[in-house]
N, C-alpha and C positions, 0 to 999 in steps of 0.2 A: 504494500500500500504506500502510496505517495505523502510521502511527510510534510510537503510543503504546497501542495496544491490548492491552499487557501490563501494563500501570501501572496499579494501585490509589489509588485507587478506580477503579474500570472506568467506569462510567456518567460520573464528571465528568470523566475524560481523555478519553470519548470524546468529550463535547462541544465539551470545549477546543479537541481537533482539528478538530472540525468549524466552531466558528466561528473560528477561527486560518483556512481557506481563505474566507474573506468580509472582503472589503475593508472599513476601520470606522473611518478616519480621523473625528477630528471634521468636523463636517458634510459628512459622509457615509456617514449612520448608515441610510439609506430598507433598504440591502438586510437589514442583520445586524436590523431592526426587522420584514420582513415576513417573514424567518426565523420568528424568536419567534411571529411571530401566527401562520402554518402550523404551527409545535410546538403551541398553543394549540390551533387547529381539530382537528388534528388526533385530538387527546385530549379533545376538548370541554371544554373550561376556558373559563371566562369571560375575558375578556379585555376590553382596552380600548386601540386606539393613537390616538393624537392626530396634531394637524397636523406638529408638531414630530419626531413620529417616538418619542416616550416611548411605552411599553410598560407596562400593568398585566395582571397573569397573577392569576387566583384560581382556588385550591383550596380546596375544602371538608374540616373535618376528617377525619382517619380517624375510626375505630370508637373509641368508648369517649371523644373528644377535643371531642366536640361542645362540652361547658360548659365550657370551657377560652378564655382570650383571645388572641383571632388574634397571632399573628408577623408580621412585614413584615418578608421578605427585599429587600434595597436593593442596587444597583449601577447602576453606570454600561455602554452599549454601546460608546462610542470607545474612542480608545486614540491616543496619539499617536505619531506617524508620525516615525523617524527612522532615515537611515539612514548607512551607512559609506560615504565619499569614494570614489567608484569601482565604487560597487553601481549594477546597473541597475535594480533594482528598482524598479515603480510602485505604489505604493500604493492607486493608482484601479480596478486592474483586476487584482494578483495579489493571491493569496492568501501567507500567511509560509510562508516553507521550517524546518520545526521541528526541531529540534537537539538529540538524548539525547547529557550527557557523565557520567557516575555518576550523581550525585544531582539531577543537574539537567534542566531543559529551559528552552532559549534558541531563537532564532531566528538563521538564518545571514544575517550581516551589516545587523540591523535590529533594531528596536526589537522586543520578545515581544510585548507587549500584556498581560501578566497579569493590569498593571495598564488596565484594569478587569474581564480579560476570564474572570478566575477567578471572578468573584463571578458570574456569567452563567454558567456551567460550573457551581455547584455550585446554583445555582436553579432549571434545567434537569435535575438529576438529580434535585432533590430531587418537584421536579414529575410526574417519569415514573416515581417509584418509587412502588409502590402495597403494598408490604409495609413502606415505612418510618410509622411512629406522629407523629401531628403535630396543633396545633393546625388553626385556617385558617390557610393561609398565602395571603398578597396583595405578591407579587411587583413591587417597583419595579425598573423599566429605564431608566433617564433619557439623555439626550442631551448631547452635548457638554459635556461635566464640563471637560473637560481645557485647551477654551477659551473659559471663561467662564461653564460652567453654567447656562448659557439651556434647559436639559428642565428641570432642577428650579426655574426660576424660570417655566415655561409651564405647570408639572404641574397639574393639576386632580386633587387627591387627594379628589373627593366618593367613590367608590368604596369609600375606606378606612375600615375600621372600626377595626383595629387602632390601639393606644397602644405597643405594644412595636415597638422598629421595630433590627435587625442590617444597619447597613451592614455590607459584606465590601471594603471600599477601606482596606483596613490593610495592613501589609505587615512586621510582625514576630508572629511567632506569641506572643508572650510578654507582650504590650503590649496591654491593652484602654482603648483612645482613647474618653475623656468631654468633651473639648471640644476647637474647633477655632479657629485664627485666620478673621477673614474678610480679604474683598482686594477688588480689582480691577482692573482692565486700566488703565493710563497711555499715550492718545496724544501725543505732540511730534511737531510737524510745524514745522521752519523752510524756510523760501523761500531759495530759492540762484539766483546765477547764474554763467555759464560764459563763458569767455573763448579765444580758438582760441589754438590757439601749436603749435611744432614742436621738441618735445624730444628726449631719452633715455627710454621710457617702461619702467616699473621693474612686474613684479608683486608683492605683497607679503605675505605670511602670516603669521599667528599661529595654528599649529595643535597638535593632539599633549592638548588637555587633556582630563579626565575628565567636566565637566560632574555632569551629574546636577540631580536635580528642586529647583527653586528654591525651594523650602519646605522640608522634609524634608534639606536637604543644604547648606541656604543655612549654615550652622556647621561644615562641613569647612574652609573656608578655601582652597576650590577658585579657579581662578584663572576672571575672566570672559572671554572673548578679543574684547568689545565694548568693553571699559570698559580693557583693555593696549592696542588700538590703538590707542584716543584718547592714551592714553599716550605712544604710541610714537611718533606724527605730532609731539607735544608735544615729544619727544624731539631729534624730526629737525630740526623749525623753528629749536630753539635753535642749532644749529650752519649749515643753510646753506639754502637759500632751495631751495624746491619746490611742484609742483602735484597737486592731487586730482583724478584721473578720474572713481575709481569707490571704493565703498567698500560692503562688505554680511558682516553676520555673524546667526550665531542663524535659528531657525524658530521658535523656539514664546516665548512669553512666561516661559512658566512649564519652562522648561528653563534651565539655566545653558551660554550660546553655549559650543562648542568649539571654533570655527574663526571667524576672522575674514580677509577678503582685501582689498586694497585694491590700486588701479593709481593711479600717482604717473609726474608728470613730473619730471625731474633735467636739471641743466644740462651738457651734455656736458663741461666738467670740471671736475665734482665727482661722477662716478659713484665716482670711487675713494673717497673722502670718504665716501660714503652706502654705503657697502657695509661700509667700517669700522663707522658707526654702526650698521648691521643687525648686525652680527657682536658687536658691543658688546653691543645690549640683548639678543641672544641668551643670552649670558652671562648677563646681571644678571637674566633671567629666570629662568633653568636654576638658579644660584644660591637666588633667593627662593622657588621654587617647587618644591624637591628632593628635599621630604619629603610636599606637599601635591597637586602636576602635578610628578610626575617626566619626564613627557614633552613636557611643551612646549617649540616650535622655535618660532624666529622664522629665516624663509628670504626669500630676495628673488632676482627669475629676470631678467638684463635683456632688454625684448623689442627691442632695439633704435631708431632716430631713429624716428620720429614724429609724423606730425599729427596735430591733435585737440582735443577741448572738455577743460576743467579748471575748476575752480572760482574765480570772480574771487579775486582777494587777501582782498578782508571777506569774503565769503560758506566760503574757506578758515577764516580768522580766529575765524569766529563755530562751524562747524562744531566746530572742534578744541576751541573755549571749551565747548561744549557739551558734548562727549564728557568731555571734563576731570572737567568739573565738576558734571554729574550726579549724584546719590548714587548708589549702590549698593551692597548687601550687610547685612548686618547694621548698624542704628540703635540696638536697643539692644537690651537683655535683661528679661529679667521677676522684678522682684524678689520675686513671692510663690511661685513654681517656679522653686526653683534650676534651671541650666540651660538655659529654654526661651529661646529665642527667642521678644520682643515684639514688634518691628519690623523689618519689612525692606524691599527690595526688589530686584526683579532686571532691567538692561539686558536683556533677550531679544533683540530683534530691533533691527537695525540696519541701513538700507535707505540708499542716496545714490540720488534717480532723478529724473528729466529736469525737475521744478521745484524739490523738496524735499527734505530730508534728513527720513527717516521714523523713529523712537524707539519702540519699544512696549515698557513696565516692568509687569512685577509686582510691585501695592504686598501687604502685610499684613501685618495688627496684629491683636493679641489685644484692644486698645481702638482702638473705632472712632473715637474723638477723635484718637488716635496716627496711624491710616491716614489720617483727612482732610488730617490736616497737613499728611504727606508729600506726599499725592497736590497740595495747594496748593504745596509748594513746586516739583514739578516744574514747575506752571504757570506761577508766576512765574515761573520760570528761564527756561521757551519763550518767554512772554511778552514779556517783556524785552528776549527775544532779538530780537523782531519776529513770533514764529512763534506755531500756535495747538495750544490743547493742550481733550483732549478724555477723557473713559472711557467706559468699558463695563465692561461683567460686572461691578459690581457687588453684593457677595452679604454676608451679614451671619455675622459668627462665630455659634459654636455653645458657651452657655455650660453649663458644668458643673449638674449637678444631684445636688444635695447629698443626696436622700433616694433616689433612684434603685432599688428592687427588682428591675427588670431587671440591674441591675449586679449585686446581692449575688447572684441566680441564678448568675450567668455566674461570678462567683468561687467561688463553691461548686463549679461542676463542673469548674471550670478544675482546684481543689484535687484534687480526685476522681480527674481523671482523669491529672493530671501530678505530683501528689505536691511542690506548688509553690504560689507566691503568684503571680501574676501583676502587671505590673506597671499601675498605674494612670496613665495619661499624659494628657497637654494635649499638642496637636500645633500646629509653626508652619505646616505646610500647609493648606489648601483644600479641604473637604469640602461634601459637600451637604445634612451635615445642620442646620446654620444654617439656610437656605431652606425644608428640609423641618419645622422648627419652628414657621418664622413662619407656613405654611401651615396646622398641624392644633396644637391646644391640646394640652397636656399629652404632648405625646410624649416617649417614655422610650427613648432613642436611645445604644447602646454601639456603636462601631465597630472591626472585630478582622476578622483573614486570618490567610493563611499566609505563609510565607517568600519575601519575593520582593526581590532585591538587583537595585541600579543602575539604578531605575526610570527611565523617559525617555533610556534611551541604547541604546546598538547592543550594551552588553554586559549587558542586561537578562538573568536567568532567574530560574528559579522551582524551587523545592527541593520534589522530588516526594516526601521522606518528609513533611516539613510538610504537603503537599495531604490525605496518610491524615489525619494527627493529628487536625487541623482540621477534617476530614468526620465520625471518629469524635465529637468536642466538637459538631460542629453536631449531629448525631441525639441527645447525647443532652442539649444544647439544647429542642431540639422535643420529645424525650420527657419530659420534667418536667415541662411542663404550667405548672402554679398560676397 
């Protein structure tokens, strides 16, 4: 039975619903991609998918809208996959279980996906409505936005004719985003090796924090549980001598880790010792973090004596230097937008595995001089270490454009229709329209959604009176014409 089939707008809840049961993890975009081109045939809309799995959908004016200059509605098909400690959920083969609580719709015990998967819900309706008033519209569906933005760095936009181009990858109805930081992915790989020994073996946690999306959130002052455990090992060494099993936190790059785990050897006696200092930084974390992760724990489980691999003494050594000492987090601020976040970056992912300890950071800067830097210094830092350091996704910010008539449109009806200013923003997240710039000259690119809180986590939803607001703004968007 249809969860949402009473929700307004009708037509893009029902979509939501329907692609909400289609698996859409980044790259694993083939199915919710040959979706779209059956919604295409189906209607006879021209179309176009690539090897990548990107999506072009075109519709021709309505009546009266012919001389009129096409629209480009813009979104992304993933969505990234996360879920709560203890869900069996698989991402590969169910679809989301959806969750009405008043004003909201979330997903039980997983990430919504709204983020991207409203802006696909409201391109789909707009598509199958044949009573609503419209320029051309030329539909972009891009791919894997969320890890690295490889659809919009494959997209071949010869299709397009359109200069006005509506991303829907915004996520405050109030806020219309004119320029974006760009980034990229940071690999660190150091070489380790492992020495056998027969301890007390200890499990170890840092869990309980909020998280949330490493751009967009990186200025809460949220806690990392990648960058505390390094911490915490740091912690331990000071006082009494132990070994590293294992050690792994974080999925996604561009999420802030919630949980970190780690398995450590302890000398049968000093387990009393090390359970003091668990209980200590438990404290001093609960402490620093009470108003920002009111729920981070630090827990340690003993699993009893023990055989087993650990990390030699230097390859320990080097590891814990490295967690240490890594940047992370806010670099610095933007002196010409009070506010923004300039620089940053986020430990994501943290991997210990049978040669190597694995790193994957989210660098970005609002100046691409600023992100080289950083991304240089992680390398020396790996470097140095003896280890190799590598990126990807690479993508370029998206800068302001100062004469913009698509913008003075969109605040005109924003006025109109909410009896308000909206507000004009620079965002430190990661968008696609940088890439989709460098691709087509003069595009004239505003970015704007609806309501949608705690992107990239398990407590993700989406405010269904915002979805109306923002359906009635977009039609009367498209009806204006000039």
């Amino acid at each position: 039975m249809k969860k949402l089939s009473q929700l307004e707008p009708v037509k893009v809840f029902e979509y939501f619903e329907e692609i909400s049961g289609i698996p859409r993890g980044s790259g694993d975009t083939k199915r919710i991609s040959d979706y779209c081109v059956e919604f295409a045939k189906n209607r006879r809309l021209e179309y176009h998918q690539d090897g990548l799995n990107n999506i072009i959908i075109i519709k021709e004016a309505s009546k009266g809208y012919d001389n009129v200059p096409p629209v480009i509605i813009q979104g992304h098909l993933d969505m990234v996959c996360e879920k709560k400690p203890g869900s069996t959920h698989d991402f590969s083969k169910d679809g989301l279980e959806l969750v009405m609580d008043g004003d909201f719709v979330s997903a039980k015990d997983t990430t919504l996906g709204a983020d991207d998967g409203i802006a696909i819900a409201y391109a789909l309706a707009l598509l199958d409505d044949e009573e609503i008033s419209h320029p051309r519209l030329e539909v972009i569906f891009s791919v894997d936005e969320e890890t690295g933005m490889d659809g919009a760095h494959g997209l071949d936009m010869t299709p397009i004719k359109g200069k006005r181009l509506l991303n829907i990858d915004s996520e405050e109805e109030n806020i219309l985003l004119t320029s974006c930081a760009g980034g990229l992915k940071g690999h660190c790989c150091l070489p380790v090796e492992y020495v056998e020994e027969t301890r007390v073996k200890y499990q170890v946690s840092i869990s309980g924090l909020i998280g949330g999306h490493s751009g967009t959130e990186i200025d809460k002052c949220r806690a990392n549980s990648n960058k505390l455990m390094g911490r915490l090992l740091h912690y331990i060494d000071s006082e009494l001598c132990f070994g590293i099993i294992s050690l792994a936190g974080g999925q996604k790059d561009n999420a802030i880790p919630r949980e970190t785990s780690a398995e450590l050897f302890i000398d049968e006696s000093d387990t009393e010792i090390f359970e003091e200092i668990i209980a200590e930084f438990d404290d001093i974390l609960r402490n620093e973090y009470k108003t920002a992760d009111p729920g981070i724990r630090v827990a340690c489980k003993n699993m009893g004596l023990q055989t087993g691999r650990m990390l030699s003494p230097r390859s320990r050594e080097i590891v814990i230097f490295m967690i240490m000492n890594a940047p992370n987090g806010i670099q610095s601020m933007s002196a010409d937008i009070p506010g923004l976040v300039e620089t940053s970056l986020n430990m994501g992912v943290l991997k210990l595995e049978e040669s190597d300890l694995r790193m994957i950071f989210a660098v970005r800067s609002s100046i691409r001089s600023a992100k080289e830097a950083l991304s240089s210094q992680l390398k020396y830092l790996t470097e140095f270490l003896g280890g190799e350091y590598t990126i990807s996704g690479d993508y370029p910010g998206w800068e302001f454009k100062k004469d913009s008539e698509f913008r003075k449109l969109m605040v005109d009806i924003y006025r109109k229709q909410y009896g308000a200013e909206p507000q004009i923003q620079a965002i430190h997240a990661g968008l696609e329209c940088g890439i989709l710039c460098s691709k087509k000259e003069d595009l004239d690119i505003v970015s704007a959604g609806p309501d949608i809180f705690d992107i990239h986590t398990t407590e993700e939803r989406l405010s269904i009176s915002s979805v109306q607001r923002f359906w009635d703004y977009l039609l009367e968007i498209l009806k204006a014409g000039v």
